[in-house]
N, C-alpha and C positions, 0 to 999 in steps of 0.2 A: 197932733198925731200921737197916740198910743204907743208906746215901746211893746212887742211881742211878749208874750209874757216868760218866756226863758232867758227873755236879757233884763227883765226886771229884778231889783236888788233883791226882796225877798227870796223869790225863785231860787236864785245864784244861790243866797244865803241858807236855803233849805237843803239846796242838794249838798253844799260844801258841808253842812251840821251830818250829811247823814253817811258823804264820802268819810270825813273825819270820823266818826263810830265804827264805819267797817273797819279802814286800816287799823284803830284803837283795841279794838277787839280780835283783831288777825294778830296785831304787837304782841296780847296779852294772852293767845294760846298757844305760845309759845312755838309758833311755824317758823320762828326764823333762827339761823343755825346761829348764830352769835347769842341771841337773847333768848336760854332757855328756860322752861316755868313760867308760870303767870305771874308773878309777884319775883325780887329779888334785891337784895340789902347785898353790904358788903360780905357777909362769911357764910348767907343760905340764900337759898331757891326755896319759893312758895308754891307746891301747886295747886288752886282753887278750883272745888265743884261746886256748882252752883244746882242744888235739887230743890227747889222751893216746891214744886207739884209734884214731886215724887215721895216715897215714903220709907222707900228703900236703896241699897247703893252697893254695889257687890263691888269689892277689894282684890281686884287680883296683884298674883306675883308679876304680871306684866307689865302693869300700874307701876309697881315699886321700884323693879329692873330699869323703868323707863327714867323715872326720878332720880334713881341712884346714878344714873350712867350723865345725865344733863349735869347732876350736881359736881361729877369726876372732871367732866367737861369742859366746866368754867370753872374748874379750880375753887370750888365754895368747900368749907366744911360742912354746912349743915342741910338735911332737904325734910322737909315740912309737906303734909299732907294735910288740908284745911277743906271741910267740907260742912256746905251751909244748908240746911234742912230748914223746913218751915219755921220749926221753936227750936233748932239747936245748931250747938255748931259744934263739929269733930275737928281736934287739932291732933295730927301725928308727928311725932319724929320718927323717919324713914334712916333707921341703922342696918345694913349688912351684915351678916353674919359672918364671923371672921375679920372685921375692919371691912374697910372700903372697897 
């Protein structure tokens, strides 16, 4: 007799590879109020855009206010703006005006 094919190991092990990417990727957009930023070391938050098919990337104040405030948050000194284009990659440091 044939095991159904959602109780076969594959199966299981496809869907756990693909449940594991979602929540990986929910971790890494920073949705959860404890871990914010994509990326984060001990003294900065990293946030990544990922534009490979796009050509362009518009920077607002909202972007920054939002970075600034995650970074005050978790008590980091520093917040980084890193944005990956087809042939390039933008690295910012995200300062306030007036300090913090």
């Amino acid at each position: 007799m044939k095991l159904p094919k959602y109780l076969q190991s594959e199966s299981i092990k496809k869907k756990a590879n693909k449940a594991e990417k979602k929540i990986f990727k929910h971790l890494q957009s920073g949705a959860i109020d404890f871990f914010k930023g994509d990326f984060s070391t001990n003294n900065c938050i990293i946030e990544y855009k990922k534009l490979l098919k796009r050509k362009q990337f518009t920077l607002s104040e909202k972007i920054l206010n939002k970075l600034n405030e995650e970074c005050l948050e978790m008590g980091k000194e520093n917040a980084f703006l890193l944005i990956e284009f087809k042939n390039f990659f933008v690295i910012c440091k995200v300062i306030k005006k007036g300090g913090k």
